[in-house]
PDB file of N, CA, C and O in Angstrom:
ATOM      1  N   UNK A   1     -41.905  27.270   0.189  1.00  0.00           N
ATOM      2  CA  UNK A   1     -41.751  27.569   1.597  1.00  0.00           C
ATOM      3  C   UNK A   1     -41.297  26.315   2.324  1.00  0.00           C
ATOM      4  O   UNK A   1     -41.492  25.141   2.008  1.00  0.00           O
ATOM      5  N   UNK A   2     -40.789  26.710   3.142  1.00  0.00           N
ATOM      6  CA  UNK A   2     -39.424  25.578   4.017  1.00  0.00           C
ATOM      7  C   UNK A   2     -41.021  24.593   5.504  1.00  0.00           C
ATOM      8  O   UNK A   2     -41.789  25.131   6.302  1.00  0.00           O
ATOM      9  N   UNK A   3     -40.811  23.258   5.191  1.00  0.00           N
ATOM     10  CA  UNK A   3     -42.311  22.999   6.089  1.00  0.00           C
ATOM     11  C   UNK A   3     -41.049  22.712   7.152  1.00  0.00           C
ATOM     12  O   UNK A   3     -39.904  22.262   7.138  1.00  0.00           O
ATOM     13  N   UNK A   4     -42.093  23.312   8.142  1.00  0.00           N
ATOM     14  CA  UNK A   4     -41.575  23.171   9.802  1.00  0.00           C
ATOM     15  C   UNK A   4     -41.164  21.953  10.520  1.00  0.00           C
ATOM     16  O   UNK A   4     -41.189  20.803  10.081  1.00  0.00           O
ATOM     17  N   UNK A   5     -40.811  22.326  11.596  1.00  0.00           N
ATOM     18  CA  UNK A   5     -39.972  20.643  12.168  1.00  0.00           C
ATOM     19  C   UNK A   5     -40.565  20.425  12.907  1.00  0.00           C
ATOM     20  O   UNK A   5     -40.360  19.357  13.483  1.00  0.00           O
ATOM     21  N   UNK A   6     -41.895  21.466  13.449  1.00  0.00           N
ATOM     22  CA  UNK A   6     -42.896  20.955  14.413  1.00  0.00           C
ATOM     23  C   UNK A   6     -44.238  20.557  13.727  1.00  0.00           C
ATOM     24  O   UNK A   6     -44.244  20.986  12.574  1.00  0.00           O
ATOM     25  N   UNK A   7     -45.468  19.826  14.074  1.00  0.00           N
ATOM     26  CA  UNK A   7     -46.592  19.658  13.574  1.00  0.00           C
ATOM     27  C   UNK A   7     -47.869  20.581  13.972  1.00  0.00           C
ATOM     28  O   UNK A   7     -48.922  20.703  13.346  1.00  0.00           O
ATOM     29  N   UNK A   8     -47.390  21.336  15.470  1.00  0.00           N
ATOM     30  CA  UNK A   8     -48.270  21.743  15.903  1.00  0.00           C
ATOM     31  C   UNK A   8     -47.889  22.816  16.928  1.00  0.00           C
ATOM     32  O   UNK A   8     -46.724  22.936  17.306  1.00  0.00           O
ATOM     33  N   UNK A   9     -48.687  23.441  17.285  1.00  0.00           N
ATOM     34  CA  UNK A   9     -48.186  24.813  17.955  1.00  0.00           C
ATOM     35  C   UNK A   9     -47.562  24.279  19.089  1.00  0.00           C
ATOM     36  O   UNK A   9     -46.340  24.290  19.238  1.00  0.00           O
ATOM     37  N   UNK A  10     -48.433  23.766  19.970  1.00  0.00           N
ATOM     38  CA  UNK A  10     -48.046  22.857  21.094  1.00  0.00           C
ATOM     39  C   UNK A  10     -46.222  22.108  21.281  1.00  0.00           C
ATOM     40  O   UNK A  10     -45.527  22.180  22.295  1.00  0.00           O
ATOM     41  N   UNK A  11     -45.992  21.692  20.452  1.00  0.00           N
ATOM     42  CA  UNK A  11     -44.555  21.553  20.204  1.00  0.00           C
ATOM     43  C   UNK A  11     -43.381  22.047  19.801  1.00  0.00           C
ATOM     44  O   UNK A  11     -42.376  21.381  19.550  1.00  0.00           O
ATOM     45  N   UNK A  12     -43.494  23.190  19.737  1.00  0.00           N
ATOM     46  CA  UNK A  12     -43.148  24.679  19.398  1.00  0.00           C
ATOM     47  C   UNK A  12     -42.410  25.427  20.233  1.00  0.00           C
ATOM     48  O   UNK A  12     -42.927  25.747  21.303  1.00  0.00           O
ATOM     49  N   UNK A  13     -41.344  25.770  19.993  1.00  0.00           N
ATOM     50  CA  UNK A  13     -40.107  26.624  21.636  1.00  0.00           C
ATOM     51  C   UNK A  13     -40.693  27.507  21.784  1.00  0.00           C
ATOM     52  O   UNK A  13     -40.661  28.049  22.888  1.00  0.00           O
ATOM     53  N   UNK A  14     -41.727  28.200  20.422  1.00  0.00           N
ATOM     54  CA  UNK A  14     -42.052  29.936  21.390  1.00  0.00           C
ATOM     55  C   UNK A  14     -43.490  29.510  22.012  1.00  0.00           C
ATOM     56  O   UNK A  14     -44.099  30.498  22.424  1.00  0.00           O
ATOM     57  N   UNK A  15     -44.272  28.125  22.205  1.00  0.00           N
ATOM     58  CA  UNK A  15     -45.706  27.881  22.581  1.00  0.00           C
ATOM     59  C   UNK A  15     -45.412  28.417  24.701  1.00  0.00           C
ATOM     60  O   UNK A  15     -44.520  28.370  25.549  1.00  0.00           O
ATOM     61  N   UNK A  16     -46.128  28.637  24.632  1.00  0.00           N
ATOM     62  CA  UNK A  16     -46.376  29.074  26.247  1.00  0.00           C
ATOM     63  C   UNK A  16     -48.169  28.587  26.705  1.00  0.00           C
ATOM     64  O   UNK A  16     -49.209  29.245  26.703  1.00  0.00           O
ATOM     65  N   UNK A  17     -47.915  27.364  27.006  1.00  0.00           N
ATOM     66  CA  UNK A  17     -49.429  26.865  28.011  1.00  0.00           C
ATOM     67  C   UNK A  17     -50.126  27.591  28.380  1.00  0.00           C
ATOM     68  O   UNK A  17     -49.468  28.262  29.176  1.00  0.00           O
ATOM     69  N   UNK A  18     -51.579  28.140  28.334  1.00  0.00           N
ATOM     70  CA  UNK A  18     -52.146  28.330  29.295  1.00  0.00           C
ATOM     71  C   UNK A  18     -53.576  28.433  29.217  1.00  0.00           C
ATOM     72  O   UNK A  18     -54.161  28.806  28.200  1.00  0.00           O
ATOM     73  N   UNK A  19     -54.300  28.011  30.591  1.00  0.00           N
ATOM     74  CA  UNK A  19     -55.593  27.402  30.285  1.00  0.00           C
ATOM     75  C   UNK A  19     -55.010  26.150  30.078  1.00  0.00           C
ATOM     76  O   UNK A  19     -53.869  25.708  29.945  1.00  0.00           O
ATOM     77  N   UNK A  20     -56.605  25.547  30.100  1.00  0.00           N
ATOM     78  CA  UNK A  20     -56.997  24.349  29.090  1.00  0.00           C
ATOM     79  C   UNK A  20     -56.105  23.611  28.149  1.00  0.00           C
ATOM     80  O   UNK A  20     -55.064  23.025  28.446  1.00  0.00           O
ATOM     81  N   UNK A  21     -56.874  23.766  26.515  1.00  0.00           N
ATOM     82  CA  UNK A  21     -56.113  24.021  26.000  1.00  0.00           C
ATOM     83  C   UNK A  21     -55.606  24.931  24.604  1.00  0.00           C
ATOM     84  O   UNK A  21     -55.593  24.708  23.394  1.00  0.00           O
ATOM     85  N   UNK A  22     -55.192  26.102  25.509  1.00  0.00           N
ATOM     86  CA  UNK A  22     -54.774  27.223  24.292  1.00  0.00           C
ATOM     87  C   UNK A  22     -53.092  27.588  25.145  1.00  0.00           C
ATOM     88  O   UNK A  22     -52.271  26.963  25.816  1.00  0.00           O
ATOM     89  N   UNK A  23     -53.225  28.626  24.742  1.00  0.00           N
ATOM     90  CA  UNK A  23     -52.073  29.213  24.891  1.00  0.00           C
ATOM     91  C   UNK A  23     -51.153  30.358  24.463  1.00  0.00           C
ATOM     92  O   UNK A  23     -51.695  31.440  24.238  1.00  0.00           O
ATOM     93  N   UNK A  24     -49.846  30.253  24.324  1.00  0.00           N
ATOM     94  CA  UNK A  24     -49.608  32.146  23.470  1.00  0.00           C
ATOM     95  C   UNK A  24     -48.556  31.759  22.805  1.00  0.00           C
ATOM     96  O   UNK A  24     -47.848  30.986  23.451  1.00  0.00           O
ATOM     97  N   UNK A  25     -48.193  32.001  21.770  1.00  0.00           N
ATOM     98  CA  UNK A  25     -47.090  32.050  20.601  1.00  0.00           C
ATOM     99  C   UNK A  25     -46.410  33.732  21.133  1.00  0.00           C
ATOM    100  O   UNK A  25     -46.675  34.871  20.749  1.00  0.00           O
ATOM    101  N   UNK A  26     -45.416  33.176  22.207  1.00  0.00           N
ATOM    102  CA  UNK A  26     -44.064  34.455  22.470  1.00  0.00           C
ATOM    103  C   UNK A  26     -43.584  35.021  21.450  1.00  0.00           C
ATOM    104  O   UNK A  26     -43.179  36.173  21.610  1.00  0.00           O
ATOM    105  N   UNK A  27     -43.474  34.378  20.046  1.00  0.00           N
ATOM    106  CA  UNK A  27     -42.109  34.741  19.239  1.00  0.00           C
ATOM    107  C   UNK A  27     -43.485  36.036  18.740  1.00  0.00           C
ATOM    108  O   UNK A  27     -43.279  37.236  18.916  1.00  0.00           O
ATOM    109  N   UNK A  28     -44.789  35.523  18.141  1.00  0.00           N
ATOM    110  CA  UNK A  28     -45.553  36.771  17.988  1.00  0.00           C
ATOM    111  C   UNK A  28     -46.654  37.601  18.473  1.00  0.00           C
ATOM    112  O   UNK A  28     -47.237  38.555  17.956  1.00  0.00           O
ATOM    113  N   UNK A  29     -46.874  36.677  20.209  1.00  0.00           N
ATOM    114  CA  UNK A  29     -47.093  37.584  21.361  1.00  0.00           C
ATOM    115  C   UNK A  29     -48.881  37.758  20.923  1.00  0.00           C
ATOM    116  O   UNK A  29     -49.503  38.820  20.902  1.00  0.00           O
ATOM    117  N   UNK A  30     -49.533  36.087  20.535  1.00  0.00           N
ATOM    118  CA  UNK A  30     -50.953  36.166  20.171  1.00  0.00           C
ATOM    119  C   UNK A  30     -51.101  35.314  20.547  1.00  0.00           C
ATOM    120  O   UNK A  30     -50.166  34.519  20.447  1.00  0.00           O
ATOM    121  N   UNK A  31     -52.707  34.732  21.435  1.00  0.00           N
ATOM    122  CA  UNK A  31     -52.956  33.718  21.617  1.00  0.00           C
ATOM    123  C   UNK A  31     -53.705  32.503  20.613  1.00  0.00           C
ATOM    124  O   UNK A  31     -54.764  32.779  20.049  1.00  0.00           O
ATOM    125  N   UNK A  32     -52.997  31.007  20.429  1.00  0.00           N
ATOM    126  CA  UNK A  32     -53.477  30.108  19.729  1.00  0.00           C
ATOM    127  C   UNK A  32     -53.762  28.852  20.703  1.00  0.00           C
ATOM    128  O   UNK A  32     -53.960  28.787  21.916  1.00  0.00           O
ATOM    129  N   UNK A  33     -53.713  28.024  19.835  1.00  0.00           N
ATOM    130  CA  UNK A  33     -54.102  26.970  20.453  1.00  0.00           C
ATOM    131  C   UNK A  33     -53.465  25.848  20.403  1.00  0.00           C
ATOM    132  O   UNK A  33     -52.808  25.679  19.376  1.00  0.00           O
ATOM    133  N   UNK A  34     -53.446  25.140  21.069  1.00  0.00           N
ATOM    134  CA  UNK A  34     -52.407  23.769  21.240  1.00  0.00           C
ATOM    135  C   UNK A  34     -52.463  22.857  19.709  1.00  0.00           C
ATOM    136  O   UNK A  34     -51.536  22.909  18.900  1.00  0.00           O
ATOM    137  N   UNK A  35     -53.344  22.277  19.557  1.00  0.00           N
ATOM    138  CA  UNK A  35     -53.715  21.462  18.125  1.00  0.00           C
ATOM    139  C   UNK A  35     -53.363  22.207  17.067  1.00  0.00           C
ATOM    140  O   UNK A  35     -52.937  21.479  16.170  1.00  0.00           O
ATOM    141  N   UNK A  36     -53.357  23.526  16.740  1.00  0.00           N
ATOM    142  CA  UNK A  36     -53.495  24.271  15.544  1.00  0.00           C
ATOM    143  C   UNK A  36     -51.921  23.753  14.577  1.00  0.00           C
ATOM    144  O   UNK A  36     -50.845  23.637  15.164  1.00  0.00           O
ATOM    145  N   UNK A  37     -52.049  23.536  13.303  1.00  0.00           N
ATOM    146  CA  UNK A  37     -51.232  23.759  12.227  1.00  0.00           C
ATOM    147  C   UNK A  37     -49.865  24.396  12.910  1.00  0.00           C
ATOM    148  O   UNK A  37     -50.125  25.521  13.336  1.00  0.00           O
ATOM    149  N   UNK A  38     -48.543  24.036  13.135  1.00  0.00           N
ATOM    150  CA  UNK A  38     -47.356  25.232  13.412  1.00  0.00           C
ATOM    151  C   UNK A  38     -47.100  26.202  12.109  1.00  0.00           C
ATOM    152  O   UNK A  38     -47.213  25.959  10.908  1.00  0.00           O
ATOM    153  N   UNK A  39     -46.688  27.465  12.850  1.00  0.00           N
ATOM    154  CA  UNK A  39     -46.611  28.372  11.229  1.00  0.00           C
ATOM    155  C   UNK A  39     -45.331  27.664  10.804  1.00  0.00           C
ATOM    156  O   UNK A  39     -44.946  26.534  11.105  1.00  0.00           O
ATOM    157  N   UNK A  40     -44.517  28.985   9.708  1.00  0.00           N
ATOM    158  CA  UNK A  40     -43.184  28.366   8.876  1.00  0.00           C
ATOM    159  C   UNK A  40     -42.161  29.278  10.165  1.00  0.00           C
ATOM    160  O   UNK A  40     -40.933  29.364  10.161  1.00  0.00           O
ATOM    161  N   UNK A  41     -42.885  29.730  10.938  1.00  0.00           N
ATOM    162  CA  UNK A  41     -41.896  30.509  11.994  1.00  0.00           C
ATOM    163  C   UNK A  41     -41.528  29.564  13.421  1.00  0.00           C
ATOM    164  O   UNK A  41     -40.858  29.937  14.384  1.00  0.00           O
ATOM    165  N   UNK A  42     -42.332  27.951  13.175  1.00  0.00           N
ATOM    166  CA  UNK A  42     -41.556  27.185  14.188  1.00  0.00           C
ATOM    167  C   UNK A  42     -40.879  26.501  14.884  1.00  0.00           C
ATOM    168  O   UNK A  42     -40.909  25.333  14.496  1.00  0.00           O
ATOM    169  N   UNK A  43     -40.536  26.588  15.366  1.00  0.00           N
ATOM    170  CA  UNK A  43     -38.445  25.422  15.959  1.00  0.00           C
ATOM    171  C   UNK A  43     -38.858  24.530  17.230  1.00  0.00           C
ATOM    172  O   UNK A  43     -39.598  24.880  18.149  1.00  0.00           O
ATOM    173  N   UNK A  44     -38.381  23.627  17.112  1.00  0.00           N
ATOM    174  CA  UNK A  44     -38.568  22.326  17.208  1.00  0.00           C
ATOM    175  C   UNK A  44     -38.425  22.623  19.170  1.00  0.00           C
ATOM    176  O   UNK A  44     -37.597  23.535  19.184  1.00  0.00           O
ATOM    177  N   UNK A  45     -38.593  22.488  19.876  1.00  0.00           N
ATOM    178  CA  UNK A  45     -38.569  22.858  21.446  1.00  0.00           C
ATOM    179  C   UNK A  45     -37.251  21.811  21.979  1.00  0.00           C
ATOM    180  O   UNK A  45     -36.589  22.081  22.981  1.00  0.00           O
ATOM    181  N   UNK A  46     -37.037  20.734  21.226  1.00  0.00           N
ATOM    182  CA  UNK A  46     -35.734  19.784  21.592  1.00  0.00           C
ATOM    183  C   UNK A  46     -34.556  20.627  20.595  1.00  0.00           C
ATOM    184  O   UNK A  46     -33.399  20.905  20.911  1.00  0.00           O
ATOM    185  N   UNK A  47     -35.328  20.951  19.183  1.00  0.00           N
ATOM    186  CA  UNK A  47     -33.832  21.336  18.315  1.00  0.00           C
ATOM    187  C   UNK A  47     -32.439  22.375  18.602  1.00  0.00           C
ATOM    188  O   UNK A  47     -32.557  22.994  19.660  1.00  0.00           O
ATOM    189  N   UNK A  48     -31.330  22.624  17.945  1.00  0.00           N
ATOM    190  CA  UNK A  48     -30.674  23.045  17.839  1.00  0.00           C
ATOM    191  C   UNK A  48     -31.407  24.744  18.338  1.00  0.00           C
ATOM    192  O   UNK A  48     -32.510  25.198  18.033  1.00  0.00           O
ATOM    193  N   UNK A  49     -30.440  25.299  19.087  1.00  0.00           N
ATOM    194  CA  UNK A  49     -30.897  26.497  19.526  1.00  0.00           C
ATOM    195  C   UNK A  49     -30.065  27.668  18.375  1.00  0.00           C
ATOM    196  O   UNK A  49     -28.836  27.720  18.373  1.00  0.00           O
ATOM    197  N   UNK A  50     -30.690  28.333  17.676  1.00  0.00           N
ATOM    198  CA  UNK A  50     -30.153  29.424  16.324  1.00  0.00           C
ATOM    199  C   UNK A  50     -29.080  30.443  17.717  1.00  0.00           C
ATOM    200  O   UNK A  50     -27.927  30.867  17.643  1.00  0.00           O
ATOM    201  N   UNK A  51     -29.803  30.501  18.525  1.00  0.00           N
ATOM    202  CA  UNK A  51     -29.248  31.866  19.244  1.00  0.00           C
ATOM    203  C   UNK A  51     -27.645  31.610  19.947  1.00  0.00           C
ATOM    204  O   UNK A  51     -26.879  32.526  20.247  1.00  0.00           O
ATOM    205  N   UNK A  52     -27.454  30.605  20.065  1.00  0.00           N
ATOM    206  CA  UNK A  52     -26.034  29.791  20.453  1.00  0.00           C
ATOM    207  C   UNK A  52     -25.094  29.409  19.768  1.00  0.00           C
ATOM    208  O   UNK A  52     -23.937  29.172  20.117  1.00  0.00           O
ATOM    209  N   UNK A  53     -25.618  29.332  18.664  1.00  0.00           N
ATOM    210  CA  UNK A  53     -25.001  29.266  17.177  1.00  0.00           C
ATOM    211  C   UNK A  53     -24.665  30.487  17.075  1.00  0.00           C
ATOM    212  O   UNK A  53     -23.462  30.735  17.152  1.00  0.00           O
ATOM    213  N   UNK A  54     -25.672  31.654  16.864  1.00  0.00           N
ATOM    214  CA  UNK A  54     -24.882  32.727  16.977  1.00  0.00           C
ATOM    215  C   UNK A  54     -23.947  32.985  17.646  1.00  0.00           C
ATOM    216  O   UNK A  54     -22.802  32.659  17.330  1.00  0.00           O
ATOM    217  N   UNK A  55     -24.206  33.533  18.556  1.00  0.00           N
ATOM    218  CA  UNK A  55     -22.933  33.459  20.085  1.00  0.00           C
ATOM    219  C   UNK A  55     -21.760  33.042  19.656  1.00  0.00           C
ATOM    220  O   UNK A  55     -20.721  33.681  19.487  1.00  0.00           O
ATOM    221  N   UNK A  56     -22.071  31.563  19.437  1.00  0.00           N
ATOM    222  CA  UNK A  56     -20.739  30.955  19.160  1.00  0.00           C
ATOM    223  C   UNK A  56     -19.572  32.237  18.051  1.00  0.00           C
ATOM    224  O   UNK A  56     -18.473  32.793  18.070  1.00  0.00           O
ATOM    225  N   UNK A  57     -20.959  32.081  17.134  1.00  0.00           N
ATOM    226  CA  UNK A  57     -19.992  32.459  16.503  1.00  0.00           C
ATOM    227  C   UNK A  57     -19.346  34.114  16.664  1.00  0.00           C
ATOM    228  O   UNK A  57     -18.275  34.491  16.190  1.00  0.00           O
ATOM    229  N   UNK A  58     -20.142  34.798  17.320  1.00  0.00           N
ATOM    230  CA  UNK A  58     -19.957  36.296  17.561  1.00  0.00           C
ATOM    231  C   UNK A  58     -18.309  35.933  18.646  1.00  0.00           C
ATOM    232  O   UNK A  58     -17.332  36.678  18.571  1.00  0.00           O
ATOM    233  N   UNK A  59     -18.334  35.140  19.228  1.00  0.00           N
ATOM    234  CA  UNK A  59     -17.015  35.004  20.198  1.00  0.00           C
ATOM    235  C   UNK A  59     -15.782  34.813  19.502  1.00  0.00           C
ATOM    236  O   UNK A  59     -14.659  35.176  19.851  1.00  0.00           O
ATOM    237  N   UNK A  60     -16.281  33.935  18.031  1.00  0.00           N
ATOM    238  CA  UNK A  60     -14.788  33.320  17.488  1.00  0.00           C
ATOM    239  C   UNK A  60     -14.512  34.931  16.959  1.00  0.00           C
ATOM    240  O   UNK A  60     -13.406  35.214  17.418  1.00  0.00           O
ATOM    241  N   UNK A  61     -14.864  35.716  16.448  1.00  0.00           N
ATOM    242  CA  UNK A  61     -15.552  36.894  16.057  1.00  0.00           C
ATOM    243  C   UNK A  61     -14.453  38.191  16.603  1.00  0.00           C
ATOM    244  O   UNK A  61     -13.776  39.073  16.075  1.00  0.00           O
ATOM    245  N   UNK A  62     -14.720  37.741  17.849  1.00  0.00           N
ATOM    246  CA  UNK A  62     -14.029  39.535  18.621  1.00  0.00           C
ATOM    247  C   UNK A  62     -12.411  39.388  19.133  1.00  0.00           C
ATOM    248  O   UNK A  62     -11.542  38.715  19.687  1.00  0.00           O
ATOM    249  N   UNK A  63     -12.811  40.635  18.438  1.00  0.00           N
ATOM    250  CA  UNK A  63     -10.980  40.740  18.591  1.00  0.00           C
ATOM    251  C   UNK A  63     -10.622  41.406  19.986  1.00  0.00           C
ATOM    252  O   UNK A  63     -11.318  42.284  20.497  1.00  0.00           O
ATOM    253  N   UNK A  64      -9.962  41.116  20.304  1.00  0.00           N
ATOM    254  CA  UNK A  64      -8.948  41.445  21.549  1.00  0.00           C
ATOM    255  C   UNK A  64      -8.409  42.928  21.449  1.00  0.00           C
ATOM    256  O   UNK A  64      -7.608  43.388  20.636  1.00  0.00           O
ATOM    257  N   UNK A  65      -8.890  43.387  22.218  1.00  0.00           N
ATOM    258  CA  UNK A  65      -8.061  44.984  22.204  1.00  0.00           C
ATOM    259  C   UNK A  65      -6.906  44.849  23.387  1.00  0.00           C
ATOM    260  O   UNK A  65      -6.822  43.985  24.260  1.00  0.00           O
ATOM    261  N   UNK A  66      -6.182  45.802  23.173  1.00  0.00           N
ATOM    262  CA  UNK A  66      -5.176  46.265  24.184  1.00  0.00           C
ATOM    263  C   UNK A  66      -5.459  46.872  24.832  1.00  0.00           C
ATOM    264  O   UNK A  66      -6.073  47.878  24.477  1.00  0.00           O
ATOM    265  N   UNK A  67      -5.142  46.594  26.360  1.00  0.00           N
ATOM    266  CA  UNK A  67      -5.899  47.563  27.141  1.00  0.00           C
ATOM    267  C   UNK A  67      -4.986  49.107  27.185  1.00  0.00           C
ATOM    268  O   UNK A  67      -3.841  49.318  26.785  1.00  0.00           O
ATOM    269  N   UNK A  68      -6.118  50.197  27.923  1.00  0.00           N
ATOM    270  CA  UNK A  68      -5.839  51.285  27.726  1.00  0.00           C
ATOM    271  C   UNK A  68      -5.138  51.842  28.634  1.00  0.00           C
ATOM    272  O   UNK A  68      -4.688  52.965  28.409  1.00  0.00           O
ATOM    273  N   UNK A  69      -4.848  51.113  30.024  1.00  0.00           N
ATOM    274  CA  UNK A  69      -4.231  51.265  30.845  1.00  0.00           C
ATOM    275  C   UNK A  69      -3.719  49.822  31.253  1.00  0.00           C
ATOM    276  O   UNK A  69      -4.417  48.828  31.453  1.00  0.00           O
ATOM    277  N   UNK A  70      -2.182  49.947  31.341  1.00  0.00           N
ATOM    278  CA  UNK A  70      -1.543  48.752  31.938  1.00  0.00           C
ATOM    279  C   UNK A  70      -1.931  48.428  33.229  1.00  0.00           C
ATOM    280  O   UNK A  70      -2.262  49.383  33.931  1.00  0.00           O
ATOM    281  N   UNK A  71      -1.988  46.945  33.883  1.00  0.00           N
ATOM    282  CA  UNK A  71      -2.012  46.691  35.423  1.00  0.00           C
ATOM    283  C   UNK A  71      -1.104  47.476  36.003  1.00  0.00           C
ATOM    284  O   UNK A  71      -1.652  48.225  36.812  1.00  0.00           O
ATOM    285  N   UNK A  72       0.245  47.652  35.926  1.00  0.00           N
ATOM    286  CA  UNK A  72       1.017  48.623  36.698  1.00  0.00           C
ATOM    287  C   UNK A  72       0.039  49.831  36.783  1.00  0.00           C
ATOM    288  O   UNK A  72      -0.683  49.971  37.770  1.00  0.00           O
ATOM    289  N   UNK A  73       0.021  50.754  35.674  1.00  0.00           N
ATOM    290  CA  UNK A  73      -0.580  52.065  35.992  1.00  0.00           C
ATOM    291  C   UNK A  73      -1.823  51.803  36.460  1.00  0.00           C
ATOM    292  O   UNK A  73      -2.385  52.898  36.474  1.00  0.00           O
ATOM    293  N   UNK A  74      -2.439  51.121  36.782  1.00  0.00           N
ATOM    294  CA  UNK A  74      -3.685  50.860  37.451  1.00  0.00           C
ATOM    295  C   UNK A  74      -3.273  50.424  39.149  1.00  0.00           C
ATOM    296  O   UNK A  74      -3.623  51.093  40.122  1.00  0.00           O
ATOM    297  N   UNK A  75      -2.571  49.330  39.201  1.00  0.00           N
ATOM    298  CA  UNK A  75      -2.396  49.787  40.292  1.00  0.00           C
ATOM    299  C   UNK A  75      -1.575  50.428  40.972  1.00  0.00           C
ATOM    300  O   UNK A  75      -1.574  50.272  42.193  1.00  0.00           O
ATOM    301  N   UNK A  76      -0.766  51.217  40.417  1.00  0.00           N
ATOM    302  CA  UNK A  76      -0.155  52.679  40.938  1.00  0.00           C
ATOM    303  C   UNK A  76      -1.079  53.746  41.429  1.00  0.00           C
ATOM    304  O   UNK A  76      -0.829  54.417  42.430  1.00  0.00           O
ATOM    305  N   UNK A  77      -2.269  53.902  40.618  1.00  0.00           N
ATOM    306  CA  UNK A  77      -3.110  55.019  40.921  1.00  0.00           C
ATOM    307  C   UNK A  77      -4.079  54.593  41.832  1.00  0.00           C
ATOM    308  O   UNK A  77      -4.709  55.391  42.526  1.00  0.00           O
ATOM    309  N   UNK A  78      -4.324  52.703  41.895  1.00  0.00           N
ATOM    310  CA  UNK A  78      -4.947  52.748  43.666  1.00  0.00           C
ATOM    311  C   UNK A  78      -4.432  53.277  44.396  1.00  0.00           C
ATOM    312  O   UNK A  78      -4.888  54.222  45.040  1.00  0.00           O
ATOM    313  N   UNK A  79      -3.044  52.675  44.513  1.00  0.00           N
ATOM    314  CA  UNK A  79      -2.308  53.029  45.766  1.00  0.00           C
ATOM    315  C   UNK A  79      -1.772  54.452  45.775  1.00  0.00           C
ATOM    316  O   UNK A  79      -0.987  54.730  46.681  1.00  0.00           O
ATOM    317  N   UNK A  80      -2.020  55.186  45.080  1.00  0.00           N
ATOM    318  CA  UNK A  80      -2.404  56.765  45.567  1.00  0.00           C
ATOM    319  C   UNK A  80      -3.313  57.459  45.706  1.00  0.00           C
ATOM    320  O   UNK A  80      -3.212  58.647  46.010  1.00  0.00           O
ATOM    321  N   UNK A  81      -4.404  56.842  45.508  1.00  0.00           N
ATOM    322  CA  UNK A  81      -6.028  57.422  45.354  1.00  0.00           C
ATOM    323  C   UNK A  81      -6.216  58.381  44.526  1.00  0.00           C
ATOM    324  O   UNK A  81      -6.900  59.285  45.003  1.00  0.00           O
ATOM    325  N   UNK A  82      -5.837  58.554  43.352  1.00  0.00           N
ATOM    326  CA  UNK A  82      -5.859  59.291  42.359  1.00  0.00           C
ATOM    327  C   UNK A  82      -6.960  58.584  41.214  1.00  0.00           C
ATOM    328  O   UNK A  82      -7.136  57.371  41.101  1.00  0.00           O
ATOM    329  N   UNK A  83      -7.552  59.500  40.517  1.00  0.00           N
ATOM    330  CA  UNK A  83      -8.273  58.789  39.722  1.00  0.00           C
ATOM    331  C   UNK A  83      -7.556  58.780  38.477  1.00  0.00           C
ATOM    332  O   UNK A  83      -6.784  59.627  38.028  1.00  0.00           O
ATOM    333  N   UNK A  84      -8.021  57.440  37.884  1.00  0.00           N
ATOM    334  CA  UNK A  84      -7.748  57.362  36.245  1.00  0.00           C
ATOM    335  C   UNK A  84      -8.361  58.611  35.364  1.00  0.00           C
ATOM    336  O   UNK A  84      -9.566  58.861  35.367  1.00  0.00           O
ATOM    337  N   UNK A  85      -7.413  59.354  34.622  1.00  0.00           N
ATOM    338  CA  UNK A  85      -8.466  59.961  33.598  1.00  0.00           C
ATOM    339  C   UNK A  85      -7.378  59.623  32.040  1.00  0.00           C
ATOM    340  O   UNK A  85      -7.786  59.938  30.922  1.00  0.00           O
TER     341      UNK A  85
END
C-alpha cells in the first residue's frame, strides 16, 4: 500500500476543523480527529490538485462540433421573430 503524503488528518485537503480539536474527513463524511494517523485516502492540502489534472485533460479531449445552425440563419430568424426548430 502506497504511504500518504500527509502524517496526519489535520493536514489533509478533505480535514474540515471543528471544535477543539476534532473535526470531519469530507472525502468520507465521519468525524476524526486532528492528531490521528492520515488514511491511504490522503492528499497533501498544498499538493497537486487530481481534479485539474483531470480537466485539463478532459479539454485537450473535446472535439469541436459544427454548429447546427449557422450565425446567418440565426440571425435571420431574430430578425423575424420566428423560432428556430
Amino acid at each position: 500500500m502506497k504511504t500518504p503524503l500527509t502524517s496526519a488528518c489535520r493536514h489533509c485537503r478533505h480535514y474540515t476543523p471543528e471544535g477543539r480539536r476534532g473535526g470531519v474527513c469530507d472525502l468520507l463524511s465521519v468525524p476524526v480527529q486532528s492528531q490521528w494517523k492520515a488514511c491511504s485516502l490522503a492528499v497533501s492540502a498544498f499538493g497537486l490538485s487530481w481534479e485539474n489534472i483531470e480537466i485539463g485533460r478532459l479539454q485537450e479531449q473535446t472535439v469541436m462540433q459544427e454548429p447546427v445552425v449557422t450565425v446567418a440563419e440565426r440571425n435571420a430568424y431574430q430578425w423575424t421573430g420566428r423560432a428556430l426548430t
